[in-house]
VOGU-3710 file (C-alpha; in Angstrom, 3 decimals, decimal comma):
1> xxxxxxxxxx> 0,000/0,000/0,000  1,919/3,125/-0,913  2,034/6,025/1,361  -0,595/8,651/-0,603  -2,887/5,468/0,270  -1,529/5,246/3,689  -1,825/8,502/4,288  -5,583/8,775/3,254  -6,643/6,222/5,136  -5,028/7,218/8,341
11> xxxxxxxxxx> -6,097/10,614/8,018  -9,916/9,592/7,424  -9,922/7,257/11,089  -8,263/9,860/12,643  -10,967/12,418/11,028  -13,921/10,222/12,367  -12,370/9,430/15,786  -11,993/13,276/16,119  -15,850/13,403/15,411  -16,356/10,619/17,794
21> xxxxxxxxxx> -14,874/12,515/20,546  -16,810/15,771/20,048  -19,911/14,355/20,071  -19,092/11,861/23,129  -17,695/15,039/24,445  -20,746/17,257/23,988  -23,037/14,949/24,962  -21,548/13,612/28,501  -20,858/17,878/29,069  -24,513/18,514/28,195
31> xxxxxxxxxx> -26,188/15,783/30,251  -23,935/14,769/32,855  -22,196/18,371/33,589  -19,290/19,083/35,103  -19,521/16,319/37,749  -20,247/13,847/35,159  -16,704/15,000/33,400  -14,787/14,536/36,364  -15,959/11,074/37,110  -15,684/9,724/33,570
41> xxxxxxxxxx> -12,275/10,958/33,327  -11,404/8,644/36,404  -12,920/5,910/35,115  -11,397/6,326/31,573  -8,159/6,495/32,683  -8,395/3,415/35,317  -9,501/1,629/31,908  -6,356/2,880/30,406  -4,145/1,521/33,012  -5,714/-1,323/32,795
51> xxxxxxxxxx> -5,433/-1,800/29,195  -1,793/-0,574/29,416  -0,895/-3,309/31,871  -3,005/-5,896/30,179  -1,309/-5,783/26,805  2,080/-5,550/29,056  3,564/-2,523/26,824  4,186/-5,592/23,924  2,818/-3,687/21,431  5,940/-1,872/18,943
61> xxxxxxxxxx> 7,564/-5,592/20,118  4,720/-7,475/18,163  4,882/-4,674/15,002  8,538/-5,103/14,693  8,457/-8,822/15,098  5,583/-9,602/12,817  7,105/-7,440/10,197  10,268/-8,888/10,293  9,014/-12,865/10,441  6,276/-12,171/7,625
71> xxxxxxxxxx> 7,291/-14,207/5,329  8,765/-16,773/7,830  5,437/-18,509/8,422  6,475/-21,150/11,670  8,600/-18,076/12,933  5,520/-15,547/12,667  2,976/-18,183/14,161  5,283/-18,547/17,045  5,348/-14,704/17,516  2,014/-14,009/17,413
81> xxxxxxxxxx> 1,137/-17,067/19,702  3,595/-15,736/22,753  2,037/-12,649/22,518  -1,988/-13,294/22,643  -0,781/-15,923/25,908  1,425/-12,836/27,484  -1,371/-10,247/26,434  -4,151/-13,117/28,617  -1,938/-13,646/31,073  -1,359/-10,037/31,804
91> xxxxxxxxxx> -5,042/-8,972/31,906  -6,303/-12,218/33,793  -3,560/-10,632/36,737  -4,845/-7,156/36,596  -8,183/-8,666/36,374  -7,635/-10,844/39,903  -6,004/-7,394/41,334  -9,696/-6,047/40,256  -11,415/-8,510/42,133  -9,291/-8,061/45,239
101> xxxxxxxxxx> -9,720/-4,516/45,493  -13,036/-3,682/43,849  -14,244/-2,135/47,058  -11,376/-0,055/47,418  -11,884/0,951/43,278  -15,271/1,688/43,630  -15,005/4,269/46,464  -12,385/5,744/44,281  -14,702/5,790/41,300  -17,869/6,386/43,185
111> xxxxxxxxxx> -19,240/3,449/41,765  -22,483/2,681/43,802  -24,679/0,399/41,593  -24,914/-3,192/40,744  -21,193/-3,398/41,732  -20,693/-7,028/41,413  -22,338/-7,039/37,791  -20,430/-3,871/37,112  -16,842/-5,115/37,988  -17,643/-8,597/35,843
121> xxxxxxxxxx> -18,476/-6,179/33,099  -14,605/-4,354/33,574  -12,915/-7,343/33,944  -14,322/-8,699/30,363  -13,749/-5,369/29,135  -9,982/-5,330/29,926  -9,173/-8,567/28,810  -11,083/-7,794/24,683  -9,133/-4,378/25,305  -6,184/-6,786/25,354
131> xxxxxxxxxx> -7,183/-8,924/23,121  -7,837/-5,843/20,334  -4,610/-4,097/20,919  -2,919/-7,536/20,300  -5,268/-7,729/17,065  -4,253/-3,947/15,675  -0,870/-4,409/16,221  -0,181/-7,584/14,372  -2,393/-5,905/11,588  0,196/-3,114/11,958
141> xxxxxxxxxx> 3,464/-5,566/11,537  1,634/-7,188/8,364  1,155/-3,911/6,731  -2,556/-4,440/6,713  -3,062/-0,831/7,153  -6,472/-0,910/5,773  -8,144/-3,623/7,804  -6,293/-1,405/10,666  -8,383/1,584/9,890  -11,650/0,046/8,882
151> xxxxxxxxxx> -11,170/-1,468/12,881  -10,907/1,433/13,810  -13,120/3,376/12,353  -16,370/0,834/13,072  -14,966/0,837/16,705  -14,823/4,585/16,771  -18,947/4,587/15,369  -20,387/1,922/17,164  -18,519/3,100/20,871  -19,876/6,950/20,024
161> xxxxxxxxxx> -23,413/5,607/19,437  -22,978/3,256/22,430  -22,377/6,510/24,908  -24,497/8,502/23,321  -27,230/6,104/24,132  -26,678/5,025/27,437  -26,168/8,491/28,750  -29,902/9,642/27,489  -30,933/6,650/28,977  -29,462/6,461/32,009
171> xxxxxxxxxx> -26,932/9,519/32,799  -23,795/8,662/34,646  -24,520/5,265/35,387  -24,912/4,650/31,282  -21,470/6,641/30,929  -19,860/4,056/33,172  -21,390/1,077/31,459  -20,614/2,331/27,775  -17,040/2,927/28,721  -16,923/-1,133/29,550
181> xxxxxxxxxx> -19,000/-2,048/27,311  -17,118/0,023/23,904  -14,139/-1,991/24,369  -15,629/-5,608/24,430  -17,747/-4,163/21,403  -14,795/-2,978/20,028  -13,121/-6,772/20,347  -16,205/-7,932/18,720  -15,910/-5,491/15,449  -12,372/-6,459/15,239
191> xxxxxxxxxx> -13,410/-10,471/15,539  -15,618/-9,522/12,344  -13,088/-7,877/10,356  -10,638/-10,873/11,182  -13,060/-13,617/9,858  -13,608/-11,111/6,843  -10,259/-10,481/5,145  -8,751/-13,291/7,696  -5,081/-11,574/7,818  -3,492/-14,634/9,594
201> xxxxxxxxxx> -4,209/-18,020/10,558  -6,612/-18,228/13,289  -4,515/-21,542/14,707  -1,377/-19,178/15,552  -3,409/-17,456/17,805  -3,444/-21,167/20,181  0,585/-21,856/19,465  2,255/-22,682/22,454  4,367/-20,170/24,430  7,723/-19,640/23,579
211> xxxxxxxxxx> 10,001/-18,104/26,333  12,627/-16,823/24,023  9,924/-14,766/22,158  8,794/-13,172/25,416  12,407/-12,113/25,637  12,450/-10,354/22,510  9,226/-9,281/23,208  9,074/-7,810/26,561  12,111/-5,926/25,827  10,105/-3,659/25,019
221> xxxxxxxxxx> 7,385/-3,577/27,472  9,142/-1,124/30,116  8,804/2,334/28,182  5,600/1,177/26,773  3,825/1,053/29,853  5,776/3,391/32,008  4,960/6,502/30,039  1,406/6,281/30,083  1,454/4,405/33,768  3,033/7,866/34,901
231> xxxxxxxxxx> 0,578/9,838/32,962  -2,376/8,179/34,500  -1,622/8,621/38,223  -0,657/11,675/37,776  -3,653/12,986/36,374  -5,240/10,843/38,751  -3,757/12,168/41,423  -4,611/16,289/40,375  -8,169/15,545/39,093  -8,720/13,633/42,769
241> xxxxxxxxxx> -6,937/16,406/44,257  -8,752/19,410/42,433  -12,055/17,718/43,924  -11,581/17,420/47,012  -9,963/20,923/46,899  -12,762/22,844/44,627  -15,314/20,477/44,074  -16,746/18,910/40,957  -17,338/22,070/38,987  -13,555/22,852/39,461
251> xxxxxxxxxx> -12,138/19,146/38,720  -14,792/18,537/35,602  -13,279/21,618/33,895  -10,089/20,594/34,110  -10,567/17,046/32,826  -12,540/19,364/30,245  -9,870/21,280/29,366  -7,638/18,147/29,274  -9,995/16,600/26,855  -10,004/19,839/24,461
261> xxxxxxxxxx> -6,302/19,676/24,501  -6,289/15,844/23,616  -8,472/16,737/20,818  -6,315/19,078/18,742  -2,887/17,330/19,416  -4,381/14,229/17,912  -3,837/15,346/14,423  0,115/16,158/15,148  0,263/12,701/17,255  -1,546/10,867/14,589
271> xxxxxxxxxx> 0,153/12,428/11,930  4,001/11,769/13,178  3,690/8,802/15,083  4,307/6,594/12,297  7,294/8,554/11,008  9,478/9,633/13,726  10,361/6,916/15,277  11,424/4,682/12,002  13,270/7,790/10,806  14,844/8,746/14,236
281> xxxxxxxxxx> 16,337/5,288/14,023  18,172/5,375/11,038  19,716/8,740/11,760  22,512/9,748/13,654  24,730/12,437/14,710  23,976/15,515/12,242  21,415/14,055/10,176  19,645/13,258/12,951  19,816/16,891/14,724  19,128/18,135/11,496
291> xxxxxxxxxx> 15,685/16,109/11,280  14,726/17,121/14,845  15,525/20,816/13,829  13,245/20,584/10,694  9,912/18,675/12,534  10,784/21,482/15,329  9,940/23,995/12,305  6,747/22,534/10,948  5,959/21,408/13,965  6,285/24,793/16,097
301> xxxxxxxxxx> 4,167/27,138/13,337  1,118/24,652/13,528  0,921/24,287/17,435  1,319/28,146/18,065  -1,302/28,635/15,367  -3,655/25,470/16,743  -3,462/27,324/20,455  -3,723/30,774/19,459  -7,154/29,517/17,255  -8,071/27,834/20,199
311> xxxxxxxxxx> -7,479/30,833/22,694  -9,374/33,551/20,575  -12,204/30,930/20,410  -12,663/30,093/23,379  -16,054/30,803/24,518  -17,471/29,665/21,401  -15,620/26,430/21,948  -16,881/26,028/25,263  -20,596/26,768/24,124  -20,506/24,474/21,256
321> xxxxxxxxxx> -18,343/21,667/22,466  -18,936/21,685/25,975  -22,004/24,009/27,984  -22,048/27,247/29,493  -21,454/25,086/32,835  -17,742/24,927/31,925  -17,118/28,572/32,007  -14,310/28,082/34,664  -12,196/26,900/31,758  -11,600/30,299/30,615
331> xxxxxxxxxx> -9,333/30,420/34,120  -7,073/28,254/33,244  -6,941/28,168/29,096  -4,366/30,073/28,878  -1,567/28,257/30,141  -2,366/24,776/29,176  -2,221/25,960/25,595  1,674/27,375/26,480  1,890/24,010/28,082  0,803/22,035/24,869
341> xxxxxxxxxx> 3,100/24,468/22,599  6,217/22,739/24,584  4,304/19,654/25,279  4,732/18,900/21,615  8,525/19,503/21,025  8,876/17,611/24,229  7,158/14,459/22,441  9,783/15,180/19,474  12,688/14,821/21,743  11,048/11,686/23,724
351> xxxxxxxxxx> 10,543/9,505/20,179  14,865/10,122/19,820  15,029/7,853/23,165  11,708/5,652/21,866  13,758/5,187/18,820  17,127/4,360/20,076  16,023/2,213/22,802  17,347/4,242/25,480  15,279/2,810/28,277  16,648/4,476/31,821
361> xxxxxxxxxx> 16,764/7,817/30,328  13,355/7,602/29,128  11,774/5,986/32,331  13,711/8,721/34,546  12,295/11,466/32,597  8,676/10,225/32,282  8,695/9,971/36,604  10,399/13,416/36,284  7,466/15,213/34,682  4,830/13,353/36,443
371> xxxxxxxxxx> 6,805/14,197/39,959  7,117/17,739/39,129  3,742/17,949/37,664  2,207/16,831/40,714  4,106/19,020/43,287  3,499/21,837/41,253  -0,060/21,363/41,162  -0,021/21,169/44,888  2,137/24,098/45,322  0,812/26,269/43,089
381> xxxxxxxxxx> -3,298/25,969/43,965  -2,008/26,963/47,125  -0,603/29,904/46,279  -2,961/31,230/42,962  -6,143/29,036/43,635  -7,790/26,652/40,664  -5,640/29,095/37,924  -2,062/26,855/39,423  -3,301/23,704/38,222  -2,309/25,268/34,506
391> xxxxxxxxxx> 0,675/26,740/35,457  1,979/24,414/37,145  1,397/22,098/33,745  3,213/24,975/31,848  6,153/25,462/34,047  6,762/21,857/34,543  6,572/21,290/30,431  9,649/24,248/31,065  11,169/22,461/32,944  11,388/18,822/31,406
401> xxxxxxxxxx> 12,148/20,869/28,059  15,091/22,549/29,588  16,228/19,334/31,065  14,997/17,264/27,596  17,815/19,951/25,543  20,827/19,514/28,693  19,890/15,575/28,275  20,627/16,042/24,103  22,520/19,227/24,508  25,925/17,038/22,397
411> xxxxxxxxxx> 23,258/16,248/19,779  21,381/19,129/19,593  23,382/22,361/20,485  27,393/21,479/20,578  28,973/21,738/17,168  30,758/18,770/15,799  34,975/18,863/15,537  35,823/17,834/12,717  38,429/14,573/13,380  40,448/15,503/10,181
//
């Protein structure tokens, strides 16, 4: 599939997952409020942790494995086997942890209804989560780039209809259930797909485990789930923090807020993600500095353009996408957006260590920003009310950029001496 193709194709899912989140967005702001924001952003990003350790951060392992045993048929069987039995294996643990402490989870997620029935519902919902991920990525390593996106695109439709319906029906409680339920549909659409264009033989999925492929595999499991690990309690931590600070109104924007952000840096994510870290690691030395250099200037034009948009619009952003409840955005607008214009040439210099496997260094600065993100937040709301919470996220994106440029400073700003 050539890369006009590619390109097409990838841009339409990301197009229609965009759409999916506005609506899902305007719909859980309209009839759930601000309250309803700040409780479906906990339980959206416990369902990311658990997805993150339930797929146990295999995910670029299985891409670059099943692209490289393709044509190896017994070798590529073997691969993909090991990783559906890891992937299970994984999610059945976080799965028993769920069981053992469901009490303790639903307190933290104010969960107060059919909690048994609820809990079986998460614990299937995790383990198709698993199951999908494992799906997309071997589509990924086979180059099957349009099964990939017709996946996701279905799963994308069916989940926004899913929300949208449960929350007229039943308000928070159907938010809660169509966040479960959307990724065991999801599983499901991808089953259908499979048994459509069937990409791979179903019997590799049952091949027995081989150690040495978990080896391979897992090498790559630590910066996989330790970025978005750290993401997750942090935000975990401020949102539960904000609430029991400010209250609902005060949390719910800020998940808001978050979730406007997430919305506009998906088209720079989505549209890099599959280039920088192949190129990054073929390059080296000046060619590689040079490459950073010239994302940095495409890169920096759009985001300062995206944030200034977003600034000038603001109200009318908040009316259309969200309610007139979330006015208390406008407090703290200002410097996420100078947070996401550094957030983004952050993620440029993170994808060199992605890229070149350079595991400590990556893990240390991941706690880094989530430790310094986190005092902040604390320090800051103490001293300039619900307005820190935004500048604490901009200084500490200062912060882990200065210490992102010291980290690459050889690369980056030293010149070269010439050995001749």
């Amino acid at each position: 599939m050539n890369f006009i193709k590619t390109s097409f194709l990838s841009g339409l899912s990301t197009a229609i997952s965009l759409l999916a989140r506005l609506v899902s967005t305007k719909i859980v702001a309209v009839y759930l409020g601000t309250n309803g924001m700040f409780l479906m952003g906990q339980l959206k990003d416990f369902l990311r942790l658990g997805n993150t350790i339930g797929s146990f951060g295999i995910e670029n392992g299985i891409v670059k494995y099943v692209s490289e045993y393709e044509n190896e048929k017994d070798k590529l069987g073997d691969i993909i086997g090991t990783s559906f039995k890891i992937n299970f294996t994984s999610a059945l643990i976080f799965s028993a942890l769920i069981i053992i402490f469901k009490d303790q989870i639903a307190d933290f997620l104010q969960i107060n209804f059919s909690e048994n029935f609820y809990f079986l519902i998460l614990i299937f919902s995790i383990i198709s989560a698993t199951a999908h991920t494992c799906f997309l990525s071997i589509y990924n390593g086979l180059n099957k780039i349009k099964l990939y996106v017709l996946v996701n695109i279905f799963s994308n439709i069916i989940s926004a209809i899913i929300l949208v319906l449960l929350v007229l029906e039943m308000e928070i409680i159907g938010a809660f259930y169509a966040l479960a339920i959307n990724q065991i549909f999801s599983f499901l659409i991808n089953i259908t797909f499979f048994l459509i264009y069937k990409p791979f033989d179903v019997n590799w999925i049952f091949k027995k485990f081989i150690y040495n492929n978990l080896k391979k595999l897992s090498s790559f499991s630590i910066m996989a789930v330790v970025g978005p690990t750290c993401l997750i309690v942090s935000t975990f931590i401020v949102r539960d923090f904000l609430f029991d600070e400010y209250g609902s109104d005060y949390a719910g924007s800020w998940e808001a807020m978050w979730r406007i952000s997430a919305i506009y840096l998906l088209f720079l994510i989505t549209t890099f993600k599959f280039y920088l870290i192949p190129t990054f690691s073929k390059l080296s030395d000046n060619e590689l500095k040079n490459e950073v250099f010239k994302i940095w200037k495409v890169v920096i034009p759009i985001i300062m353009i995206i944030t200034a948009g977003v600034y000038i619009t603001k109200d009318l952003i908040i009316n259309i996408l969200l309610s007139k409840e979330f006015v208390l955005i406008n407090t703290i607008i200002l410097f996420h957006l100078l947070g996401d214009v550094i957030k983004i040439n952050c993620w440029v210099l993170g994808n060199i260590m992605i890229s070149k496997a350079d595991t400590k260094s990556f893990v240390f600065f991941q706690i880094e920003w989530s430790l310094i993100f986190v005092v902040l937040t604390y320090l800051f709301t103490q001293q300039y009310g619900f307005v820190g919470v935004s500048i604490a996220y901009f200084v500490t994106y200062i912060i882990h950029f200065t210490l992102l440029n010291i980290y690459f400073r050889k690369l980056l700003w030293l010149k070269k001496i010439s050995s001749d």
